[in-house]
N, C-alpha and C positions, 0 to 999 in steps of 0.2 A: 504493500500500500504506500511505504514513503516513498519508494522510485516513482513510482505513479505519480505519483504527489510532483515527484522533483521535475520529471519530463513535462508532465504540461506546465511548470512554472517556466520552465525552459523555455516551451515551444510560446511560450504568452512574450514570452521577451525576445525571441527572434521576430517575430511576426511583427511586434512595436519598433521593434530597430531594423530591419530589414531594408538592404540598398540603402545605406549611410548617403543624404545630402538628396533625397529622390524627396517630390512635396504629395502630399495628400492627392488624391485624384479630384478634380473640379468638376463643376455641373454645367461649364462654358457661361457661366454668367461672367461680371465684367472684371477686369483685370486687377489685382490687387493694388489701394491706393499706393502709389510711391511721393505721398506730401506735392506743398505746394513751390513751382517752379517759376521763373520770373520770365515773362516772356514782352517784346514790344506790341504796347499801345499806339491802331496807328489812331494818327490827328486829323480829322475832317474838316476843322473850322478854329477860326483863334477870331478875337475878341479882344476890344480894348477891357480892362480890366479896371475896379471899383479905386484905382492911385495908380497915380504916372509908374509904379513898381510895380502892377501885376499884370499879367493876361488870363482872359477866360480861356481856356482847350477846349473843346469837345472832342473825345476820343471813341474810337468804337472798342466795346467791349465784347470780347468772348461771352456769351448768352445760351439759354434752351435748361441750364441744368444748376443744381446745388453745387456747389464747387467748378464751375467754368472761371469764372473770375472775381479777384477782391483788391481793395486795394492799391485803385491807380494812382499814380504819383509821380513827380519828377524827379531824373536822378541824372547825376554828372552834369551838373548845372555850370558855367564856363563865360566868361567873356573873354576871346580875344578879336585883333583886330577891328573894333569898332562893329561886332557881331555878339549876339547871344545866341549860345550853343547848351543845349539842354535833351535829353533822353527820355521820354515819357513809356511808362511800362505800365505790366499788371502782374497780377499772380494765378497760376491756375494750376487746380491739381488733374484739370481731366482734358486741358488742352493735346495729350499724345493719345488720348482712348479716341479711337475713328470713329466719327459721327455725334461725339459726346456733345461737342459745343457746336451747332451746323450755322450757327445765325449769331448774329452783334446787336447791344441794344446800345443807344448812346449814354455816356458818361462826361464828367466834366472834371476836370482837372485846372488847380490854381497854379500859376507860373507864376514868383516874386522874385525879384532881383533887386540887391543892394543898392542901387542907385535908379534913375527912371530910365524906361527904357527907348523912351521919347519915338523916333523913325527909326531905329537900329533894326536890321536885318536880325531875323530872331529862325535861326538853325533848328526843328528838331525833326528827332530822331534822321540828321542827316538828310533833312527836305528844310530848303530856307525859304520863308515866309515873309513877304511885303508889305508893310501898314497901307491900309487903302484906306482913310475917315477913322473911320469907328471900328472897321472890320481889317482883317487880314487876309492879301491872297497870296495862293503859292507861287514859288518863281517858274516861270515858264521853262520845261525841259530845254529848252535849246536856246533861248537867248538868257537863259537864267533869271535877276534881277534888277535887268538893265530897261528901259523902255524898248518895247520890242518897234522897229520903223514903222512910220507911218505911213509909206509908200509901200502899197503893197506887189509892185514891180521890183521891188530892192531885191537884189542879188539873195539876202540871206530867205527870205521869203521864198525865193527859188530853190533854196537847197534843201529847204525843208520838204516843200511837197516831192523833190524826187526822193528824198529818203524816206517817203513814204511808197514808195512805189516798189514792183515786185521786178527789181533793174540789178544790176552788178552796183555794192558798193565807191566803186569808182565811175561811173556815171554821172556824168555830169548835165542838169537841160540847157540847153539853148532858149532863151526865147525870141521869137520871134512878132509877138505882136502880145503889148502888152496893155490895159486902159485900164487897172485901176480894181475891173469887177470881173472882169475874163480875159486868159490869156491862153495861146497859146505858144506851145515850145517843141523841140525835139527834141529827144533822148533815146542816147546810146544804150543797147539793150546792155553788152560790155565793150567798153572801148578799149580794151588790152586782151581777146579771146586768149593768144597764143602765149602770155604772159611779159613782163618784162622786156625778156629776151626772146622771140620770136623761137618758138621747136621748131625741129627740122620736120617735114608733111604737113605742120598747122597752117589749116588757111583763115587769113589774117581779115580776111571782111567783116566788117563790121555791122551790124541790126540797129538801124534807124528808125525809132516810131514817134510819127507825131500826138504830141498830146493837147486835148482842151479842157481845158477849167473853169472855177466858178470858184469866185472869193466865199468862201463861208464863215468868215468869222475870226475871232480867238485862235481858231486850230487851223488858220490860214486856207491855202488852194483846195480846190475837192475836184477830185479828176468827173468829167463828164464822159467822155468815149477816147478811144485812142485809133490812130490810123495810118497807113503807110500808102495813103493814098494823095492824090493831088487835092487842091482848093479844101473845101468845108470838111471832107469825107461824110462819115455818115451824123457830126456831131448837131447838125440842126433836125435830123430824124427823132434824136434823141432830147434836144433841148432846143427847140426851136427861137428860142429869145436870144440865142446865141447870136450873134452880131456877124451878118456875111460881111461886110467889108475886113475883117479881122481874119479873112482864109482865105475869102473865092478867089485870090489869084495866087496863091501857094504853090509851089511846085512838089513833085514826090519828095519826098524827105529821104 
């Protein structure tokens, strides 16, 4: 009877320790919390603030669930260069569980700085920010925080809309007839096929399309139709406002 005894005491403790470092079997429910992680708050909107030392944020939060987000606040707060550079975060413990937080609800975060922070260019999270009145806009990706030209024929207005186009980074447009609300240009589909240095069997011709536009705004040219035809092409089929004296005697591009 004591063997007995001793074997199933045995057998109760192999079975409890069994596969040293292996975990309990799960039932696929959610993954065990690993605490709260700090992650970036981004900024939708800034705001003058209640003293020449603060600004309103409004930040999107992680949302949908208990534990998506707590907590936001400004960190690595920074003046140099006649700039304010600042971090805005949050905390979350089920930001890495897939599908935990699917949605953002707004939050608001206070920004103070030592002294006021009057017109100063205000950096965060590495996106800089322009006082416009009472409100703040973002810097424009490509002309930054400078006034972007008011001529909407200027050169850099041209570089923008071909890099948005589906061309060789080295592409350059041409334009050709420019007034302000429509232009049209040519661009090189690649102006270097064969590379730098010309390979030996590359043939070096180049794909010339003309294109027409339409000033839209903020986010500059908006392509209408493109074509490798003479005069209008098909671009008054498609937007008949477009101005014939501005193609009908174009030649093939």
């Amino acid at each position: 009877m004591r063997r007995l005894a001793t074997a199933l005491l045995c057998l109760a403790v192999l079975v409890g320790c069994a596969r040293p470092g292996q975990l309990p079997a799960t039932d696929g429910g959610p993954a065990p919390d690993t605490g709260w992680t700090t992650y970036q708050a981004d900024v939708t909107a800034v705001r003058v603030g209640a003293d020449p030392r603060s600004l309103a944020l409004t930040v999107a939060l992680l949302a949908e669930a208990d534990g998506c987000s707590r907590n936001p606040r400004i960190t690595y707060l920074t003046e140099e260069n006649n700039r304010i550079y600042a971090n805005v975060v949050q905390d979350s413990r089920l930001s890495g569980v897939v599908g935990a937080c699917p949605t953002h609800t707004p939050g608001e975060v206070t920004l103070t700085t030592p002294g006021p922070i009057a017109d100063r260019i205000v950096v965060l999270n590495q996106e800089p920010w322009k006082r416009d009145g009472a409100e703040y806009h973002r810097c424009h990706a490509t002309f930054g925080c400078d006034p972007m030209p008011t001529d909407h024929c200027d050169p850099a207005w041209i570089s923008v809309a071909v890099r948005g186009m589906d061309v060789s980074r080295h592409s350059v447009g041409s334009p050709e007839r420019c007034d302000g609300t429509w232009l049209v240009m040519t661009v090189p589909f690649d102006p270097v096929p064969c590379g730098a240095e010309a390979r030996p069997g590359c043939d070096a011709s180049v794909s010339v399309r003309r294109y027409f536009l339409r000033w839209a705004g903020p986010r500059g040219w908006a392509t209408i139709a493109g074509s490798t035809e003479g005069g209008c092409g098909r671009v008054r089929t498609v937007e008949p406002a477009f101005p014939r004296k501005l193609c009908a005697d174009l030649p093939r591009p």
